[in-house]
N, C-alpha and C positions, 0 to 999 in steps of 0.2 A: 881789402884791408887798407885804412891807413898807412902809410907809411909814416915809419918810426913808431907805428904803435907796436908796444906788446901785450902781449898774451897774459893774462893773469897767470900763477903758478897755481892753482888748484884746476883752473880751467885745462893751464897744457898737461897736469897730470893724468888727466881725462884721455886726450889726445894720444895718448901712446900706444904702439902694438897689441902689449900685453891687455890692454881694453877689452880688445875683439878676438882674442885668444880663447878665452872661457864662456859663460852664456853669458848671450849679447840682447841687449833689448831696448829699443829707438827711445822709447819715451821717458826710460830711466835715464838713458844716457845723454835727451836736452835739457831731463829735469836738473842732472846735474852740474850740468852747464849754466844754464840758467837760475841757479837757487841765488848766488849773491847778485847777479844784477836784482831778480825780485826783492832781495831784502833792503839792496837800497834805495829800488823806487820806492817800496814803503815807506822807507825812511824820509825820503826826500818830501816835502809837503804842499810843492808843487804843483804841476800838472804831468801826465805819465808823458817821459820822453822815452821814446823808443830807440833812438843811437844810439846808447851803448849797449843795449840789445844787437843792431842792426852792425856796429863795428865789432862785439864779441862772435857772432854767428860767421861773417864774413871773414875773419882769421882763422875759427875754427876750420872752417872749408878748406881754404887755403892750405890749411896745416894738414889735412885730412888727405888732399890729394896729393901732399908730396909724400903722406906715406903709401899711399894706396900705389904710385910710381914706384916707391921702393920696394914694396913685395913684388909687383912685378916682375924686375929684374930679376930678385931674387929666384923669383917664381922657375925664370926663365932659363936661369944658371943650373938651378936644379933640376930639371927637367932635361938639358946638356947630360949630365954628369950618369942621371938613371939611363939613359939609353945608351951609353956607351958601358955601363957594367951589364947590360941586357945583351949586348952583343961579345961580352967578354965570356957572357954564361952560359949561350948558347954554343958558342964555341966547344965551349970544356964538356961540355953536355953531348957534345955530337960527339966528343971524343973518346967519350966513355962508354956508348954504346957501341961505338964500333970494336973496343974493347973487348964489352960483354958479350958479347955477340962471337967471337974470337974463341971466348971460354968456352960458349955454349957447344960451339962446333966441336972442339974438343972433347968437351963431354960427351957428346954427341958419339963421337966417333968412338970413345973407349966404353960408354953403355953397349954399342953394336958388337963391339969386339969381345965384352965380356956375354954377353946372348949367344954367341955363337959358340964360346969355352963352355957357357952352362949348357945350351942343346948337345953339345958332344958328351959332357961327365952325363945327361942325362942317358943320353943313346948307350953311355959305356955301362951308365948302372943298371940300365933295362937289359944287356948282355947280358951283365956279369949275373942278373937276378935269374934270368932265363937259364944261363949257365947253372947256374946254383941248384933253380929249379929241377932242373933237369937230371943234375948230378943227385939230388934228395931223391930224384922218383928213380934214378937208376939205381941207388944205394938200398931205396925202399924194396924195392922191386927184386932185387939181389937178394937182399934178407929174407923176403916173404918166398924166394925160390928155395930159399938154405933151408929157411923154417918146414917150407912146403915139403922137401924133401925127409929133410928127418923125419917127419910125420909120418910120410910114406914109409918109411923105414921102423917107423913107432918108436924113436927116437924125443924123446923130452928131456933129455939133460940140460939142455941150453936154455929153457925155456924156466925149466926148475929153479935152473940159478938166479937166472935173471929177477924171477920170482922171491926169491931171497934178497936178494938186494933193500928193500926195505921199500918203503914207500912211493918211490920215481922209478925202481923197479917195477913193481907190481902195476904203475899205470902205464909202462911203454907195455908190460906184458898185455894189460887189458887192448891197447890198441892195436897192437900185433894180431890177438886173437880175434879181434873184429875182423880187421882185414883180411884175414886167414877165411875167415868164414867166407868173405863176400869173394874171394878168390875159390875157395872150394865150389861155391853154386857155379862156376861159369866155366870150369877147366871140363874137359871134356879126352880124360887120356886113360890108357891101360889103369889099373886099379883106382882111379879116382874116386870109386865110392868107397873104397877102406880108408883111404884118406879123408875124404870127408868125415866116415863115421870118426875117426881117432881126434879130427879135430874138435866136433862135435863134442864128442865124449868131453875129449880135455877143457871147453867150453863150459861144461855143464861141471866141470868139477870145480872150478876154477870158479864159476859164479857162485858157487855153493860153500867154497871157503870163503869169499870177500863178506857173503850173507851172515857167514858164522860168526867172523870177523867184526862185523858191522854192529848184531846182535850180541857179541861180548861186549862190544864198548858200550852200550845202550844200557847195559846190564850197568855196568862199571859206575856211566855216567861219564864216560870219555869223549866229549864234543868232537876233540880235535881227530881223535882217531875215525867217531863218524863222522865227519867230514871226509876225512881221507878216502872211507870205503865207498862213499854215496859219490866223490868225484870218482873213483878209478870206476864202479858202476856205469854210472853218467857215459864215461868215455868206451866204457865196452859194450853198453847195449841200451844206454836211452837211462836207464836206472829206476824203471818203473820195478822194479823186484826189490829193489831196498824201500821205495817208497812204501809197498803194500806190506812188507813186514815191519816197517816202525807203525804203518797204522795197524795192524792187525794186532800186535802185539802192547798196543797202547792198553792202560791201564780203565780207558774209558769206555773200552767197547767190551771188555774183559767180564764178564758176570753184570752184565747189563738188562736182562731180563728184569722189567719193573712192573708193577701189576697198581691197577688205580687203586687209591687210597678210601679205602672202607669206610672210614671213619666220619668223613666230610658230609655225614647225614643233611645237613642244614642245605648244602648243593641240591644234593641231589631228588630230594624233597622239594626244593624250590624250583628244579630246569621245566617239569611241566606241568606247573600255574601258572597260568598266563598273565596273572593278576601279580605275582612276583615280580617285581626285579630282572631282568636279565642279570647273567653272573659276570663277574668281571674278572675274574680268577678261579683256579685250582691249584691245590695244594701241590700234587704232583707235578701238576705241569711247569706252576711255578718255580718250584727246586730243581727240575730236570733245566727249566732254561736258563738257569741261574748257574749251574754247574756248568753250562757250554759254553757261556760266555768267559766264564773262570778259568774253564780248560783252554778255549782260541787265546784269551789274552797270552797264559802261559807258552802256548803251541807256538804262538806267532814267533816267538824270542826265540826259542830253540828250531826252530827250521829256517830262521834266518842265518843260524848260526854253524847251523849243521848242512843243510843240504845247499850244495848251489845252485838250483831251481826252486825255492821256496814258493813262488807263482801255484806253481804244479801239486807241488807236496800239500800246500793249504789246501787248496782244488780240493783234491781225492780225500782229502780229511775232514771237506765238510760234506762232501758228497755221503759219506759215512755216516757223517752224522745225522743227516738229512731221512736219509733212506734207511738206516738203522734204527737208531736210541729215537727221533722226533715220530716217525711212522710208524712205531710200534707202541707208541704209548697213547698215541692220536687214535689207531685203531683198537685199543683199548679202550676209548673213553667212548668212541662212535658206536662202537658195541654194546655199551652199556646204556648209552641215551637212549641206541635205536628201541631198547627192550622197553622204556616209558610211556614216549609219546614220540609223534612226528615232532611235533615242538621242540621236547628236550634233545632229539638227534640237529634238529636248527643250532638250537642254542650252544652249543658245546660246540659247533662246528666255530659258530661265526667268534667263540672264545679263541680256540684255539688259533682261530686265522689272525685274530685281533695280535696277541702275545707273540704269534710268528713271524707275522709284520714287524713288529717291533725290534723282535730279534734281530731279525735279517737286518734292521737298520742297522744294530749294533755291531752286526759282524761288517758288515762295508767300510767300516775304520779299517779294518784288516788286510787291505789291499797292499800286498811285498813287490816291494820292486824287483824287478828281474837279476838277474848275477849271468856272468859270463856264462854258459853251460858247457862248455867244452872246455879242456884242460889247452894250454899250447903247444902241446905238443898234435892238438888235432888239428892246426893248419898244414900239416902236409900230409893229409891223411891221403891213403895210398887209394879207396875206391873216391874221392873228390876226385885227384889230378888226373886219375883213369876217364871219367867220364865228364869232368869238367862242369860237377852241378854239383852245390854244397849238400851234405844231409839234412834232412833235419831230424831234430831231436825233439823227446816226447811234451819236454818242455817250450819246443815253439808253438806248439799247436795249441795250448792251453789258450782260454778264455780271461778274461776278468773277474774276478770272483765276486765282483756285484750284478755283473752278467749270473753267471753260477749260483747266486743268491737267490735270483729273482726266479733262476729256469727250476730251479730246485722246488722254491716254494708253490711254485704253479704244478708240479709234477705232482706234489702232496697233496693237494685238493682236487686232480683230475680224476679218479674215480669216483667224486661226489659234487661236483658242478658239469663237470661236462656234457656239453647236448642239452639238451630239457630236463637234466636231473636234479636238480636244484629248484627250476622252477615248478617243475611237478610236484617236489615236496612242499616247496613252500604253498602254494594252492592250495593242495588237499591239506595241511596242515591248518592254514586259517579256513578253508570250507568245512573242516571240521569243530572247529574252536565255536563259528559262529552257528553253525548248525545246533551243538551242545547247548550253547549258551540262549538260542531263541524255539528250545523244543517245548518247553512250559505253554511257552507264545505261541507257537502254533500249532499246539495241540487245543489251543484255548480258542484260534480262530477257527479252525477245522469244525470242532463239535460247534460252533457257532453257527459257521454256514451249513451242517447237517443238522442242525435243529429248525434250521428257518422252513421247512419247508412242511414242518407237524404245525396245523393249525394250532393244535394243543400247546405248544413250546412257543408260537407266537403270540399265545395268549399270554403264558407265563412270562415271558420280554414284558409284554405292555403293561402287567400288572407289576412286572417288579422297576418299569422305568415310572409307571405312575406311585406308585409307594415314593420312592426317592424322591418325588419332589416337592420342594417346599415353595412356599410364599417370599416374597421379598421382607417379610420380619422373621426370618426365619424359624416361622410356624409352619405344620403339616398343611396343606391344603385339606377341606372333604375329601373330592377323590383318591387324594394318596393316603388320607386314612382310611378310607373305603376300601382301597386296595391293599393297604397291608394287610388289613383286618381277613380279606378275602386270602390272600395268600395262607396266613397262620394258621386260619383255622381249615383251611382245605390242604394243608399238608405240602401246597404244591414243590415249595424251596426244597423240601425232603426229598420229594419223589424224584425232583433231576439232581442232587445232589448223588441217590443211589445208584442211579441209572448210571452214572461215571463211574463207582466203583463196581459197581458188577464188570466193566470191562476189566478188571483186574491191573488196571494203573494207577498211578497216585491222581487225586481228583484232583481237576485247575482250580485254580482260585481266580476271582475278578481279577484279581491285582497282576495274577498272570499276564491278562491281555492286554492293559493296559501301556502303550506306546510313554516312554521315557527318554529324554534327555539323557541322563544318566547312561542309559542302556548304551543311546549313540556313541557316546564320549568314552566308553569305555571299548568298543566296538573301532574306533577309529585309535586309540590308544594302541591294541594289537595291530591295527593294519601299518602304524608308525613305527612299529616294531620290526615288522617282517619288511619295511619298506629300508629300513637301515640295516637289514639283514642284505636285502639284495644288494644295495650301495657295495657292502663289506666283499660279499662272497661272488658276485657278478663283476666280468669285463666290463671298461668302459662302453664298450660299442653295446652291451648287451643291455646295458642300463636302461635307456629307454622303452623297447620293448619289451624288458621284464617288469617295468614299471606299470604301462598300459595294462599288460596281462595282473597284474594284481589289484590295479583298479577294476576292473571287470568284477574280478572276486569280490570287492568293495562293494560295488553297485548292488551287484547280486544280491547281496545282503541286506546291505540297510536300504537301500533302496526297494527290492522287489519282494524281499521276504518280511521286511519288517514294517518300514513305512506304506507301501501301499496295500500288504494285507492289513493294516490299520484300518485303512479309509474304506479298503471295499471294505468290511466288515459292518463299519458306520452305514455304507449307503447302501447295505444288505438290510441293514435295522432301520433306515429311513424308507425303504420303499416297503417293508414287510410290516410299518406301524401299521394301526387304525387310523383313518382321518376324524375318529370320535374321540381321539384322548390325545392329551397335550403332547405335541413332541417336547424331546429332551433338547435341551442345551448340551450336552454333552459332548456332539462331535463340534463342537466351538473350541472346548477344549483338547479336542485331537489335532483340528487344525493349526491351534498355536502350538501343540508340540511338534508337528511337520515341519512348519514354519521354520523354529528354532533348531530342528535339524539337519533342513537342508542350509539353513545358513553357517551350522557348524560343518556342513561336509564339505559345502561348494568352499568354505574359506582356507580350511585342509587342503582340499586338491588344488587351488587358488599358489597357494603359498610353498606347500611340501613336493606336490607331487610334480606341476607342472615343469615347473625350472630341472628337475631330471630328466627332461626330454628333449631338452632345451638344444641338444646337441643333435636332432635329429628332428627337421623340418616337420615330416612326414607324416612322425611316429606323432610327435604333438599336433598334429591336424586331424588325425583320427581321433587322439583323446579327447579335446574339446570336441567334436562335433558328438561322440558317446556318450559325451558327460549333459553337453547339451541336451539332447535327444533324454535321455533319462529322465533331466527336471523337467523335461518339456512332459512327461508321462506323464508324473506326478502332480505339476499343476494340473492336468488335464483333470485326472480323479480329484484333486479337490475341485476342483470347480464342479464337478458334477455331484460332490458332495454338499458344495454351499448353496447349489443350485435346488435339489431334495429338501432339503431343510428352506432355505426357503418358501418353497412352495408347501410344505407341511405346513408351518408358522401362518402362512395365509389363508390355507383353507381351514385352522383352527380359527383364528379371529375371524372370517365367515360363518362359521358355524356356530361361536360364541352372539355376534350380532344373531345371526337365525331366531336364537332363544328369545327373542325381544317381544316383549305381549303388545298387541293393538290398544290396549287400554294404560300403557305406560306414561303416555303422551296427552290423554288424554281421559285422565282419573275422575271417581265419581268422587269421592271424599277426598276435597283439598285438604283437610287437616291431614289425613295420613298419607300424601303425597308431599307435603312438606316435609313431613319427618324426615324423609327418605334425603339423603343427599345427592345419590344416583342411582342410577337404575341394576341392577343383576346383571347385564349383558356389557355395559359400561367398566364397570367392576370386573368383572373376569379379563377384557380386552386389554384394561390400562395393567392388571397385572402380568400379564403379559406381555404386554410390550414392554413395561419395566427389566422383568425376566428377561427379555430379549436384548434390551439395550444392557443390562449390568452383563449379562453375558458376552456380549459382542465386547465392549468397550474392556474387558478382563481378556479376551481369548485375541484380542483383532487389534490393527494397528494401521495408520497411514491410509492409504486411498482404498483396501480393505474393509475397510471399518465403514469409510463415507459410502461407498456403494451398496452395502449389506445393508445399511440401516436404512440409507433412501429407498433401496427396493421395496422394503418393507413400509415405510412412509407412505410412499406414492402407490403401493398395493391397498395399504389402509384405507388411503383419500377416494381411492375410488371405490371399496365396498360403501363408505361411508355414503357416498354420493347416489348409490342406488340405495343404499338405506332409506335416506330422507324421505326418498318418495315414496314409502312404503305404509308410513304411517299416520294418521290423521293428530294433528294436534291439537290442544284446544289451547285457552288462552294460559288457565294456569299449565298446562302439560309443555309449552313453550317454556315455561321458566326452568322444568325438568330435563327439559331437552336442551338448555341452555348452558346448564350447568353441567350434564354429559359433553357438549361440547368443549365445556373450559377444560372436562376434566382431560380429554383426548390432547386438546392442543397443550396443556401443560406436560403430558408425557411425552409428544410429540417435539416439545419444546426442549426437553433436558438431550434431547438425540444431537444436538449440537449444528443441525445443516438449516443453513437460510432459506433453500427453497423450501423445505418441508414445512419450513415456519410459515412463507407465504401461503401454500397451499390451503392448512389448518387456519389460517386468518379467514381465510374465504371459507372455508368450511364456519367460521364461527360468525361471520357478517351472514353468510344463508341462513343461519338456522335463527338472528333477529330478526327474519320476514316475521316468524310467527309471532311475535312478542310489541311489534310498534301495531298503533291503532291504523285502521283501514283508509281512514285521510290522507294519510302520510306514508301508506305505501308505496305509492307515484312515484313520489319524490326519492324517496331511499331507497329505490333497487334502480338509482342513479347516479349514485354514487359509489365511491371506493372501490372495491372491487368488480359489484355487481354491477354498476355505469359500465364494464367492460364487455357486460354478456347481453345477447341479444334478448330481449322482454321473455319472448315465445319459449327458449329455453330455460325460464326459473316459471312458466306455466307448473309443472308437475308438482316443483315444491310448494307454489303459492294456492294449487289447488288441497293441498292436505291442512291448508286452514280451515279449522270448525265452523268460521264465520264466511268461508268463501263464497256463500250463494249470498251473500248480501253486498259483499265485496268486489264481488267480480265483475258489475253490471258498473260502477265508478272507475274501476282498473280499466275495462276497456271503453270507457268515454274517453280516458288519455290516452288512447292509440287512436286517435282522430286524426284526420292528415294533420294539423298541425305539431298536434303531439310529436306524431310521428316522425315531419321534419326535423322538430328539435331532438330526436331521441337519435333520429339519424347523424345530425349534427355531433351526438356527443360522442356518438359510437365512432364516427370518421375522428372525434377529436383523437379519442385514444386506440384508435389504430387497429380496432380489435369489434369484433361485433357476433363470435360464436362464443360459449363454455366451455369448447375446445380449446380458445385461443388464448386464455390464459395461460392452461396448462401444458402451450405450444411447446415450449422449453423443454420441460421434464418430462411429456409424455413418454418419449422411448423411453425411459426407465421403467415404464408401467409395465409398456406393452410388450420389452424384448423380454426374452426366455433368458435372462443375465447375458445378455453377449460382451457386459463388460467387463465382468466376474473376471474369465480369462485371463486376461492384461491385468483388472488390480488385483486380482489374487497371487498373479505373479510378483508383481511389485513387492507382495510381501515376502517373497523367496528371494530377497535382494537381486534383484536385476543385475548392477552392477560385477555379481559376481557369474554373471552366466558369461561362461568365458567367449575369448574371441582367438581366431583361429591365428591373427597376424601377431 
């Protein structure tokens, strides 16, 4: 800086301490150093001179370092000043703990001195207790000798008195006589048994006035005085003798005999229909549980009030009621179900367990806390301090009374669950239910399968399955008019309708035999029943295996009695047909009922049953593999049902084709071979296969359906195939045979399957050999489909042309080796060179015996639900 310059005063205000005291920041603080030089270089219009910049910054510096000097010193003085008060406070700091320290030793010393005054007052008060002790059981010990003596003497004046003394009398006297007693069993001196008996006596007289005593106040309605008597009790002998006469003399057990309510016809009417309702109440039983709870609430207040063991007192008063008033109305009701049905002895059981349950919740509120049981004066009791082990009283042994609830309730149903008795009844109860319910049924299959075997009765079947059926316009066929007509006027429906009643039963009806839905669901509806029966009336642990054993039941029934005497009965009537008269459609419609009922059973066991076994690895790996095993039956029989019927079905449309004249194909008058749209054997086939497919497609579902119908497809394709060559065509009998084919391939076609579609194309490209002219034969069994077959194998068809002796001598100029190459040529084109090898694909469906039936017939038993063991 210049000398003699100064400092602007906005600039040195800048400069001061107080600047860099608060927040400090460089560029504010040259801005504001610098703001009036910048405003008068502006000003100036000059050129920028930078000195008085260069002399303002350079004073500021200057100025800056003599303060930055001055804190220093500052700095340094104070930094003097703190470490000499740091040494002033360490000082004072050392001197206080050695102070405290000082204290502490003192306290120290006078906590030890006061430890050793308290270990002494202890040692003096464990004396003087011991003393005291001591002096109680010599004083005790003196008395029971004085008392003892009188006794001996048959002396009770003292004891009399005492007795009189009022209330704290009468309980030193009860504890005297306690100890009196336990003092008599052990003394072993001249007359000790007269002494005994007198105490005895006095004992028994003594308990029988406090009893009188007790039972006036009861009478009165004197809490406090039963209190009194139920403590000096308590203290003389446990007090189980007052307990058993305030219950015995309770107003509840008192003319308690109740007899079940007559009246509640609409019950007892309902306990064995199985089609009813379970009940969900009785009258009696109702009011009975409804008074008990009425009575506990009230009891509970008065035995907390009156007895000091009220634990105990509850106890033995529900025991009472348990085993009293609830078991003898319970075996009242048991008595009268068991005279109905096994059902109605079920049903009333699992009511009654239902409502008892309930109860017993109700009572478990009731749980009394314990009370002192002993008076105080029974801490010096004279047989404790003798043997140095406390008594106990009738009241410590007592249980919990939800404990007591639960042992109670289980005690009342052990004469009708226990062991296999429960589940034996339920068994024969549903083996009888479903027995009743399916004897129509199987009186209807029985005489079925004992008529099959009169040629006579197999005629009557075939004539009354051909009556029944009709046409796809829902008109008679000829033959089933033929046969009813044969029926009515031969009397035959009479004759086996009589034959039933001469057996002196009611006769079946069809409708008997026929397998329902309905039947199943109702069938499984009771088994739902008896299955929350066991829930209710069975141990956990039993649960599962009484589950298993009632499926068994289950199976038994709809499975072996109902569903598969269905099917055999079916495939009793499909091998017992005629292969001259049309099978029925009918077991189409058995199979969809099967179908629909194993899908309602397996989703039952699926959903209800399985998950109660769920607790027992085991017990559910034998059920799924039973349950398994059983559909696995049933598919089996149907399959060898869809298997019968289809082979009926085929060797009819054989026998149908059979009917076909040699002159069909090839007529002497084309006028009346035009008329004709198809031929008789055409017509009978496509109604039947019609009948087949409406049938199938009404009774059959999913992969079912595709295999049933291709079997029969690809059964057709090949009678068709040996047909062809069976009869000679002509040119107009081609047009006839042309139109037979469209009519096959359009029934064939409504069957819905692609291959069968191919098959029938080729069936309908063979049958234009007959129809194009003999020039152009060559060339068009080279094409389409026929280009796939070797020449040599469409010989047979191509020789049942009319014109073939003129034809056939051209045919084979184009199997010339050239021919021939090219023919080779086209056959290597398309990969295939026999009539087999078209039908490479689908042939196993011709040739197997169904072996795929199995699997899709399954499929329709929903697979999904065939259980799994994991």
């Amino acid at each position: 800086m210049f000398p003699g310059q100064a400092l602007d005063p906005s600039v040195q205000a800048h400069l001061g301490l107080d600047t860099f005291e608060e927040k400090f920041d460089v560029k504010d603080f040259v801005a504001s150093i610098s703001e009036k030089l910048i405003a008068q270089s502006k000003a100036d219009s000059g050129p920028f001179d930078p000195k008085p910049f260069i002399r303002t910054f350079e004073a500021a510096v200057d100025q800056l370092i003599a303060v930055r000097k001055d804190v220093q010193s500052k700095t340094e003085q104070m930094e003097k000043v703190v470490r000499t008060a740091e040494r002033e406070y360490s000082k004072k700091m050392a001197e206080l703990n050695r102070g405290f320290e000082a204290v502490g030793q003192s306290f120290s010393g006078m906590e030890t001195k006061m430890n050793e005054v308290g270990r002494t007052a202890i040692r003096i008060g464990e004396q003087l207790e011991s003393v005291h002790q001591q002096r109680q059981r010599a004083q005790a010990a003196y008395d029971l000798i004085d008392f003892y003596n009188q006794f001996s003497r048959d002396d009770t004046t003292r004891l009399d008195t005492l007795k009189k003394e009022g209330k704290e009398g009468r309980r030193q006297v009860a504890v005297l006589l306690r100890r009196l007693s336990t003092v008599a069993k052990e003394v072993d001196l001249p007359h000790a048994e007269k002494t005994r008996e007198n105490i005895d006596r006095y004992c028994e007289k003594f308990e029988k006035d406090m009893l009188q005593l007790f039972d006036r106040a009861y009478r009165r309605g004197d809490p406090k005085m039963m209190h009194h008597c139920a403590q000096t009790l308590l203290d003389f002998n446990g007090g189980a003798s007052c307990v058993q006469v305030y219950v015995n003399q309770h107003d509840f057990f008192i003319n308690r005999v109740r007899e079940t309510d007559q009246t509640d016809n609409y019950l007892w009417d309902a306990l064995p229909d199985p089609d009813a309702s379970p009940p969900t109440s009785e009258s009696g039983l109702q009011e009975l549980f409804q008074e008990i709870r009425t009575t506990v609430g009230q009891e509970a207040q008065i035995v907390q009030a009156v007895f000091p063991n009220p634990p105990y007192v509850m106890q033995v008063f529900l025991q009472r009621v348990f085993a009293q008033s609830i078991q003898q109305h319970l075996e009242q009701l048991v008595m009268r179900a068991s005279g109905l049905s096994d059902l109605a002895f079920l049903r009333i059981l699992q009511l009654v367990h239902q409502e008892t349950s309930l109860l017993v919740e109700d009572l478990k509120t009731y749980e009394l806390s314990s009370i002192n049981a002993r008076s105080t004066s029974d801490l010096t009791e004279f047989s404790r301090t003798l043997s140095g082990n406390p008594s106990v009283s009738a009241a410590a042994t007592t249980t919990s009374v939800t404990t007591l609830l639960e042992t109670a309730m289980e005690e009342l149903f052990v004469p009708y669950t226990e062991g296999q008795r429960y589940l034996e009844r339920e068994s024969k109860s549903l083996g009888e239910l479903y027995a009743s319910y399916l004897a129509n049924f199987t009186r209807y299959h029985e005489r079925t399968h004992k008529g099959g075997s009169s040629m006579f009765d197999r005629m009557v079947n075939q004539l009354s399955a051909a009556a029944a059926t009709t046409s796809t316009s829902g008109t008679s066929t000829t033959s089933a008019q033929a046969a009813a007509a044969l029926i009515r006027l031969g009397g035959l429906s009479n004759k086996a309708a009589g034959a039933q009643e001469k057996s002196g039963e009611e006769p079946v009806r069809e409708e008997d035999g026929q397998i329902s839905v309905d039947v199943a669901e109702k069938m499984l509806k009771w088994h739902a029943e008896a299955i929350g029966r066991c829930v209710e009336l069975s141990s956990a642990n039993d649960v599962p295996k009484h589950t298993f054993a009632l499926l068994r039941v289950l199976a038994a029934a709809i499975g072996s009695s109902y569903v598969e005497t269905a099917m055999e009965t079916t495939q009793a009537r499909l091998e017992a047909s005629e292969t001259k008269t049309e099978p029925s459609m009918q077991p189409l419609s058995v199979l969809r009922q099967v179908d629909l009922i194993c899908h309602l059973w397996q989703r039952y066991v699926n959903m209800a049953l399985l998950p109660l076994a769920s607790s027992s690895v085991t017990v559910r790996r034998e059920m799924v593999v039973f349950n398994n095993q059983t559909i696995s039956r049933i598919e089996g029989t149907a399959n060898h049902v869809m298997q019968r019927l289809t082979d009926a079905i085929i060797s009819w449309l054989g026998l149908q084709l059979s009917k076909q004249k040699r002159s069909d194909f090839k007529p002497r008058n084309d006028d009346l071979s035009f008329a004709r749209v198809n031929t008789e054997p055409c017509i009978a086939c496509c109604e039947t296969l019609e009948r087949v497919r409406d049938a199938a497609k009404a009774n059959l579902s999913g992969k079912n359906l595709e295999v049933f119908l291709a079997e029969i497809g690809v059964a057709f394709h090949g009678l068709l195939l040996e047909h062809l060559k069976k009869f000679p065509v002509s040119a107009t009998g081609g047009l006839m045979l042309a139109k037979d084919i469209k009519s096959y391939q359009d029934v064939i076609g409504t069957f819905g399957i692609p291959s069968l579609q191919e098959r029938f194309e080729f069936i309908r490209q063979l049958g234009q050999v007959f129809l194009i002219q003999p020039d152009i034969l060559k060339s068009y069994i080279t094409e389409g489909y026929l280009g796939r077959i070797d020449s040599s194998l469409l010989r047979p068809y191509l020789a049942q042309r009319s014109d073939w002796g003129q034809a056939e001598k051209g045919f084979n100029d184009s199997t010339d080796d050239g021919a021939l190459s090219e023919g080779k040529g086209l056959k290597d084109r398309f990969g295939m060179g026999r009539l087999s090898m078209i039908m490479k694909d689908l042939e196993p469906l011709r040739d197997m015996n169904i072996p795929s039936l199995p699997t899709g017939f399954a499929a329709n038993f929903n697979l999904p639900s065939r259980l799994s063991s994991s």
